[in-house]
C-alpha positions in Angstrom: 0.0 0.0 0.0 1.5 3.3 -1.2 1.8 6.3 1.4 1.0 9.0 -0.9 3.3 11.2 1.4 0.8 11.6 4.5 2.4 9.9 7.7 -0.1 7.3 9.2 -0.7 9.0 12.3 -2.0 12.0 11.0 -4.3 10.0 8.9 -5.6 8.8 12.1 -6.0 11.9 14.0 -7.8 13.3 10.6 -10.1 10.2 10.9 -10.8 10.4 14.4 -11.7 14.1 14.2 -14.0 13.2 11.1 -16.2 10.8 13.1 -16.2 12.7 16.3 -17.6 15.4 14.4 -20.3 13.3 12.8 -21.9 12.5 16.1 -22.3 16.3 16.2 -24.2 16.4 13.0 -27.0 14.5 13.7 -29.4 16.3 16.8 -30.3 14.8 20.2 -33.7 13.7 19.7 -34.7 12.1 22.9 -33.9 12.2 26.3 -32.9 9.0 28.5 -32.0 7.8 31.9 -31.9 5.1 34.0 -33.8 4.4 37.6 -33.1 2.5 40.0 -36.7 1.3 41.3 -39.1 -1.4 39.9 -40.7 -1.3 36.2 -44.2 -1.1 37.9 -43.7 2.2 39.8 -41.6 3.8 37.2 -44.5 3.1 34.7 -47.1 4.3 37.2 -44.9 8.0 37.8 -44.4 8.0 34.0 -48.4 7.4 33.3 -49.2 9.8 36.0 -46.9 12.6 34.1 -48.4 11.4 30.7 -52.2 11.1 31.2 -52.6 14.7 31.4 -51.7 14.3 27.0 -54.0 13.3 24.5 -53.0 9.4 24.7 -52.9 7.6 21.6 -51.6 4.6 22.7 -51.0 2.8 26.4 -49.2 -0.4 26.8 -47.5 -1.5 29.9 -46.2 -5.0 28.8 -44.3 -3.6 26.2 -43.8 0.2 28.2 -44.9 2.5 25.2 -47.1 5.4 25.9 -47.8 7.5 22.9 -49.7 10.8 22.7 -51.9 12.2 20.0 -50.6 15.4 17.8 -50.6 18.6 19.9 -51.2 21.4 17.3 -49.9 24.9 18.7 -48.9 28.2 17.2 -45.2 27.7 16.5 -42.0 30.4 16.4 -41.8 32.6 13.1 -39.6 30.9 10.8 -38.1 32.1 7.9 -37.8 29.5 4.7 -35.7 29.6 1.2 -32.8 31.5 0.6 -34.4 35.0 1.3 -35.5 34.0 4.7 -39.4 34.7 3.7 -42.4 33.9 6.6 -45.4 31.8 5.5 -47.6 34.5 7.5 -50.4 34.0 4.7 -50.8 29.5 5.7 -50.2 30.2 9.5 -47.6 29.7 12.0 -48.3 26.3 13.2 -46.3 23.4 14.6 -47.8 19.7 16.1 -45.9 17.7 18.4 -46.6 14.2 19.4 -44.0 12.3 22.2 -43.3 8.6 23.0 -42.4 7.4 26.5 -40.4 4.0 26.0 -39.9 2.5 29.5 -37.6 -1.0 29.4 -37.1 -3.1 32.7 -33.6 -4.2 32.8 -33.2 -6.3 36.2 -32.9 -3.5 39.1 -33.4 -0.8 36.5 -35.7 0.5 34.3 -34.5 2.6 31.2 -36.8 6.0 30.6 -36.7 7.3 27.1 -38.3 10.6 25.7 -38.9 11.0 22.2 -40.7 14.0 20.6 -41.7 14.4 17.5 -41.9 18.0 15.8 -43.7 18.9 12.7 -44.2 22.9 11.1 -47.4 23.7 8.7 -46.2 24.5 5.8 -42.1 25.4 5.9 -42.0 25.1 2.6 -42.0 27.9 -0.4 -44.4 27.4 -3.6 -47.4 26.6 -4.9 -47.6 22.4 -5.2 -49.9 20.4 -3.0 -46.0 19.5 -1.5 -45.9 23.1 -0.6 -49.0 22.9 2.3 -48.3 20.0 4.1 -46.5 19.3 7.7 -42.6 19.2 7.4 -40.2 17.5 10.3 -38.4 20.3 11.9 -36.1 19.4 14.9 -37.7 18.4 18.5 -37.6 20.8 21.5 -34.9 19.9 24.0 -36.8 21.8 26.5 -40.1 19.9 26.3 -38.5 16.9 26.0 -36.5 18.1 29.5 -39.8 19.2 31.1 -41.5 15.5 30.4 -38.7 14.0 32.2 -38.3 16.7 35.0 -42.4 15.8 35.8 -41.6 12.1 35.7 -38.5 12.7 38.2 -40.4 14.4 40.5 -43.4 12.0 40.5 -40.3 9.0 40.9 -38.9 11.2 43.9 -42.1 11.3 45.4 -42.2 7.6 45.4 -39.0 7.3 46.8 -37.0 6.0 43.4 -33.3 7.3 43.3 -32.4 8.9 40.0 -28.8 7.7 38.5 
């Protein structure tokens, strides 16, 4: 194998740095941790936190808990290269989250997912134009679903690890 004049160690670094990097690229979209406490009372803090959501979906044996879409007035976003606001389709966003709990001996695993979609972020005039578009999740909802569900596990006397 030729050289081609780079010594191997820089390669490396150069690699290294590459794929660090890609973690970076791709955004948090959940929140997890792990309790120390039995699956039945971290699933009855998490249902007590969640029930106040439109549920979709309930299911203890397999620890999902789903909500319905959540439509709200979203931030004012700006779309295509000049930046222009969709003030004439509305400013709406929908969010719908998933609670994954999974019992692993002593522990039970939490996991947040939200997802996020924006009426109409897109510029034009198709029918592809007016639809709902993926747009990243909120860390700070996601972080307020989990605070609630640490507070209800603290209450029950479940340490947090």
């Amino acid at each position: 194998m030729k050289n081609c004049g780079v010594p191997s160690h820089l390669a490396l670094v150069v690699c290294l740095g590459l794929m660090s990097v890609g973690c970076v690229l791709f955004p948090k979209d959940h929140n997890n941790q792990y309790v120390v406490c039995p699956y039945d009372t971290v699933w009855e803090a998490t249902w007590d936190t969640m029930k106040s959501f439109p549920i979709k979906l309930q299911n203890k044996d397999t620890g999902v808990i789903e909500t319905g879409w959540i439509e709200m007035g979203g931030e004012e976003r700006g779309y295509g290269l000049f930046r222009r606001t969709a003030t004439g389709f509305g400013n709406r966003e929908r969010v719908r989250l998933v609670v994954n709990l999974k019992s692993m001996k002593d522990v039970t695993e939490v996991v947040v997912i939200e997802n996020r979609e924006r009426w109409h972020l897109k510029g034009g005039v198709t029918s592809q134009a007016t639809r709902w578009w993926p747009i990243d999740p909120s860390e700070e909802d996601m972080s307020a679903v989990m605070a609630a569900v640490n507070t209800k596990l603290k209450d029950l006397g479940c340490p947090l690890s």
